[in-house]
Structures are given as C-alpha cells and as structure tokens.
N, C-alpha and C positions, 0 to 999 in steps of 0.2 A: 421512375420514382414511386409511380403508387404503389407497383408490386412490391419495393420495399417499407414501403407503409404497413403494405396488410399482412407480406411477411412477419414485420416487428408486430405486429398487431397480436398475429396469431401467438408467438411466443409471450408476448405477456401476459395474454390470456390464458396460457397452460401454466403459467408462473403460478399467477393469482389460485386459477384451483388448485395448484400444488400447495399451495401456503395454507389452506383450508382442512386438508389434513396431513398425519401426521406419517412420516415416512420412515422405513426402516434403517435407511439410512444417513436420518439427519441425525448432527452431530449434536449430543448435549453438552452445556457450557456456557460462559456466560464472557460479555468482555464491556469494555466504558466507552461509552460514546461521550460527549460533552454535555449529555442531558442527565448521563450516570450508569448504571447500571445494569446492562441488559441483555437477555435470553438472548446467546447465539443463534436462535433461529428463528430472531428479531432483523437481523441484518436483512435480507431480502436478496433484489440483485444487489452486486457490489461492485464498486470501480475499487479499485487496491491501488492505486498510485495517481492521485491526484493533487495539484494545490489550491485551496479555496482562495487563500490569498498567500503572497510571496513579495518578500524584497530581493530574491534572488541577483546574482550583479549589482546590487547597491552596496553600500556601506555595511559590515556589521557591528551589528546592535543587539543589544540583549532586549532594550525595549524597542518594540517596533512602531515607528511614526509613518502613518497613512495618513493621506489627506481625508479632512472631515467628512463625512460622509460620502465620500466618493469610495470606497468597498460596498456600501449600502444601494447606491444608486446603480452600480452596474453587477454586482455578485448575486443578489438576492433577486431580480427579475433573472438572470441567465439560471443558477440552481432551483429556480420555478419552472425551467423549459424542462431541465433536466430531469428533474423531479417528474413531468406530465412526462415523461417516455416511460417511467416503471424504474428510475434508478432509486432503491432506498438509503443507501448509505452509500458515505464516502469516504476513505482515508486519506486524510490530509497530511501530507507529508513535508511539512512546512516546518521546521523545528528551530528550537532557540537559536537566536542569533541570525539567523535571517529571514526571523518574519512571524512565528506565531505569536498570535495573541487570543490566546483561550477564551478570555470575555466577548470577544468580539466574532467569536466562533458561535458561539452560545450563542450572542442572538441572532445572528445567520440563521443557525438552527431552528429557532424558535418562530421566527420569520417567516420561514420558507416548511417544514414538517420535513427536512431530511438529515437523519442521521449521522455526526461526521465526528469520527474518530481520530483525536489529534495522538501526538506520540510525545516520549520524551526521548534523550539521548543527544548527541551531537554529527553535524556533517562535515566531515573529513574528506569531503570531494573538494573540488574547485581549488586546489591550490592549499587547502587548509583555511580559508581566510573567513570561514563559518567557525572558525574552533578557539573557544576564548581562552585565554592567556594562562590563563590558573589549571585546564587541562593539561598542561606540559607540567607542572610544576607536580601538582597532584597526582597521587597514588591511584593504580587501577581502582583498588574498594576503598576512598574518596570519593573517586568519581562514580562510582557506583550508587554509593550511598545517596548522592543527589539524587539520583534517576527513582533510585527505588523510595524517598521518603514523596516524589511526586507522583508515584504509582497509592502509597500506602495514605498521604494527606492533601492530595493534590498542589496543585499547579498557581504559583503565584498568589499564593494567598486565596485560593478558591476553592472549593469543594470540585471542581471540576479533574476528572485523573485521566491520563494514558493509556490509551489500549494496546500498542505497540512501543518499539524502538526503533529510532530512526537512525542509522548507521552512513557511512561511508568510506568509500578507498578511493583515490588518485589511481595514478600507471604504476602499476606494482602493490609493494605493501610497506610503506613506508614503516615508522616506530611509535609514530601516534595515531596511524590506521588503526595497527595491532593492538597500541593500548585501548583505546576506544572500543575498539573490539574486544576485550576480554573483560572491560567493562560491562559492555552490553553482555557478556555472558552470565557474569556474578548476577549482575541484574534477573537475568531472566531466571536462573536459579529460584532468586529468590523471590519473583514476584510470577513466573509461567508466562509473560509476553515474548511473543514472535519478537525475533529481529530483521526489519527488512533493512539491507544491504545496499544500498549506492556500489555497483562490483562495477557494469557495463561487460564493454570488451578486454576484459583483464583477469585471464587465467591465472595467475602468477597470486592475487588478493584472492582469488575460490580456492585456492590449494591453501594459503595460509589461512583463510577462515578454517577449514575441514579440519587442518592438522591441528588449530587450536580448538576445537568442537572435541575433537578427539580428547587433549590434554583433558580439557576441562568434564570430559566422560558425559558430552552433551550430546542428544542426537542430532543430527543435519538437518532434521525435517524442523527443528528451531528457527532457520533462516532461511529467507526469502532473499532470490539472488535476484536483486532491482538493475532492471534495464538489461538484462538478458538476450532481449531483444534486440540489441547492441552488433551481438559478436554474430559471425558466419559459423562460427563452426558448432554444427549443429550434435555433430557427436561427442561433444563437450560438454551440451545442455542436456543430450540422453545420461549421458554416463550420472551426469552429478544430478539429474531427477534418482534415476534409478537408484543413488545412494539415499535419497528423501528430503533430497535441497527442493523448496519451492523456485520454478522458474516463472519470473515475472515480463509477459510480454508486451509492457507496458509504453509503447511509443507507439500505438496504435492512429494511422491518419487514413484518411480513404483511399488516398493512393495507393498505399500500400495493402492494399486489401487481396488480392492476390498471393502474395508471398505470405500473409498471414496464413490466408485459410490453408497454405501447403504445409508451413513447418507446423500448425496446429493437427493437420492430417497426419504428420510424422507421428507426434506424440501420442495420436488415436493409435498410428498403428505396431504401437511398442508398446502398447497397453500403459502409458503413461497421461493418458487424458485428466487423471485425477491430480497431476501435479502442478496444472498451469495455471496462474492468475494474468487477466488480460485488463489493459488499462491505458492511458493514453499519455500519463505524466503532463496533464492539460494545468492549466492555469486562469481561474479566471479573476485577478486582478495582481498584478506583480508590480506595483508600486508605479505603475506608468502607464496606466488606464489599458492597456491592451490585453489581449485576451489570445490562448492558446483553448481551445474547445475541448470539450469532452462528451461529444453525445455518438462520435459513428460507432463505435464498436454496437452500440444498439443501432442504429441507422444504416449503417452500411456492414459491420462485419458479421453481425446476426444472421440478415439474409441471405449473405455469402454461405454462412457455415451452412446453410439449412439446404441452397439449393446446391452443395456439392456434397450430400447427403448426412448429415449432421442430424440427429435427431433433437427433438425437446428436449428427452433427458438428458441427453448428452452436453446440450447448452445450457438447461441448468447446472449440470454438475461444473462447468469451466465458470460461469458467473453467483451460481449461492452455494453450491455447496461448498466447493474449494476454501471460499473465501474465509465460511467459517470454520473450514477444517485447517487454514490456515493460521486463522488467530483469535481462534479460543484459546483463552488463557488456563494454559497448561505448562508446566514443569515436564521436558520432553527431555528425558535421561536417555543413556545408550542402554 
C-alpha cells in the first residue's frame, strides 16, 4: 500500500507542475460546472461518470426528496477525501427524475472546492421508468427545446446551467431511446454539449446512435459511449473509437484492476489512448445512506498503469486531457 501512496503521490505532483504552465496540447474552451462558467483547462483531473447523489431504484420524481441533511453529513466529508487525492472536478450524471437537484449540488460544491458538472436530458435506461410522461407525447424539438432553454437559462429557476447531456438505451433501441436521442442531438446542435450515452453491452443502440449522427450530419466524437466497459468485445470499442466515439471505461473497482490496465494497454496500442475516459460510475449517497466509491482509479489503477509502463503524460492525457477534449462545449459537425 505505500508504494501505491507514493506512486499516486508522484503522479499528482507531475499533474500539479503540468497545470503551472501551458501545454501545446491543451484544449481551449470553456464548459459550466454548477459554480458557472469555466476555462476548460480549469477542469483538472477528472472522474466523467460519477453520481454525487442519486435516487436511482426509488421512485421517479422530478423533485427529488433526500432526507434533511443526511446528503450533507455523509457527501461532503467523502468528496473532501476525494478532493485530498488531486480529483478536481466531477460529472454528475444524476439527471431529472431520478435525483438531481442543482441547489443542492452548489452547495456541495461550495462546501467541499470541487468542481461538478451536472447535465440535462433524460434516462432511457432502466426499463424507461426515469422518463416522464410528457417525453412520449412530445415532439423530438419540444424536447429539445427544454434541454437547450436549461443550457441557455439554467436549471430550475437558477442561474446554474448544464455542461453535458445525459442520455440513455435499454437492450437494443427501442423508439423513445431514439427519440431522446435525436433530441440530444438537436440539443447539442444547438448548444455544443457532449452527449454521454447510457449504451453498456448493447451493439444494436451504438449502430443506431451512429446511423442517426450520421442523419443528423454530426460527428461521433459528439458522444461518449457510457459503460463501455460493460461489453467483451473489444473490437467493437476499437472500431467505434477509431470512428471518434468516446469510450467510457467507467466501472472502474480494485479488483478489476488487471483487466483494466490490459484493455487500457489495447487502446495504447492502436494509437487510441487519446479516446478513453475512466471513471467508476460511484455513488456517494443514493437515497439509502450507502455508498458505492470512487477514489481507486487514483489509488489503485494509477499505479497499476505506471508500473506496467504507462508514463505521466500518458496518464494525464486518459484523466485531464481527454476529459476536456471530451466536453468542451463545441458544435462537433461531420
């Protein structure tokens, strides 16, 4: 355990001078955290698939009821641990109907000094039962229109706005996968947020995303395929990097730190390093006081990368650079 202390140690410390000055290959642009406004190469390290809080499996709800201060008593001591490893920002991928609440994000935020970028859009995973009533009724640019007036005026009556879209598909591609998704395209049109995807293990929703990227004459490198990590077949995540899909290998636990550092080596060795976002899809409060973590990818899979030859730059480029070359808000046309 210590060598993976002084491991992580060492890579934060080469973070930190890197942030100091300015690199030829950092990405200019800019995206919203729930503080506002800010230099994409503000972000720092980044987790890309986290939830700060979640009612996941509960009930959905457009307003989301937490007990009183019990998100505060256990969220904001855990993203202060998190926060002392060098994580700066987070994407919260928590979206209407099962579980964000923007105000309550903000003062996390403000609480703790880390950065976390909430979304808008809807989730289409789990059976649909995140997807409210009025999205079936309502026209793709309706639903649109919602997303993008909470990109252009924020969120709930707040000043607080979207950095992303938060997307999703079931087994296959059902018809309100599809509409949702062509929603989030209109959207990104017209506001340049990334869409990250809820895909998994489901080829069948990556070929209908693509083919409607295509329609819509958008580029692939638009969407980020969530939980990637998911599926075996690995020559299904080269091909669709290689096309300029972000792949998110976001189920990241210690155990599996082995298999990480290999299909991560794959990607090194197809000259795809620069496509991967790595995250752990943690949780640290989902409506029932428990807690899914998110600290090994610094703790345990750092050191992994480092001692099976992985450089600094290398590991910056999979946790800062990526992340904002993933979702700087940009209108990414074919």
């Amino acid at each position: 355990m210590n060598r993976i202390i002084l491991l992580s140690f060492v890579f934060l410390l080469f973070i930190s001078c890197q942030s100091n000055k300015k690199n030829s290959t950092e990405p200019d642009g800019y995206i919203y955290s729930v503080q506002g406004k800010m230099d994409i190469s503000k972000l720092g390290i980044s987790l890309t698939h986290e939830h700060i809080m979640s009612r996941f499996g509960l009930e959905s709800s457009y307003v989301p009821v937490y007990l009183k201060d019990s998100p505060f008593m256990q969220v904001i001591p855990y993203l202060k641990e998190v926060k002392a490893l060098g994580i700066v920002s987070i994407f919260d991928c928590t979206t209407a109907y099962f579980g964000r609440d923007v105000r309550l994000l903000k003062e996390i935020s403000d609480s703790t000094g880390m950065e976390i970028i909430t979304n808008t859009g809807y989730y289409a995973a789990a059976n649909d039962r995140y997807v409210p009533e009025s999205a079936y009724e309502s026209t793709i640019e309706e639903i649109s229109r919602i997303w993008i007036e909470e990109f252009e005026n924020g969120i709930d009556g707040t000043d607080i706005k979207p950095g992303f879209i938060k997307l999703g598909f079931d087994n296959g591609a059902s018809d309100i996968d599809s509409k949702l998704f062509s929603a989030g395209i209109l959207t990104h049109l017209s506001t340049g947020m990334t869409m990250a995807v809820h895909t998994g293990d489901n080829p069948t929703a990556v070929e209908n995303q693509l083919e409607l990227l295509e329609q819509f004459k958008v580029s692939p490198s638009a969407i980020v395929w969530v939980h990637a990590s998911n599926t075996t077949d690995d020559n299904l995540l080269i091909e669709t990097a290689e096309k300029g899909v972000w792949i998110s290998l976001d189920k990241f636990k210690s155990p599996a730190t082995e298999d990480y550092v290999s299909r991560i080596q794959l990607f090194k060795e197809k000259n795809l390093l620069h496509k991967v976002l790595l995250s752990h899809d943690g949780n640290s409060f989902n409506g029932k006081d428990q807690l899914r973590g998110y600290k090994a990818v610094i703790t345990h899979l750092v050191p992994a990368l480092k001692e099976n030859g992985f450089s600094d730059d290398e590991i910056n480029q999979l946790l800062v650079l990526n992340p904002k070359n993933a979702f700087r808000v940009e209108v990414r046309n074919l």
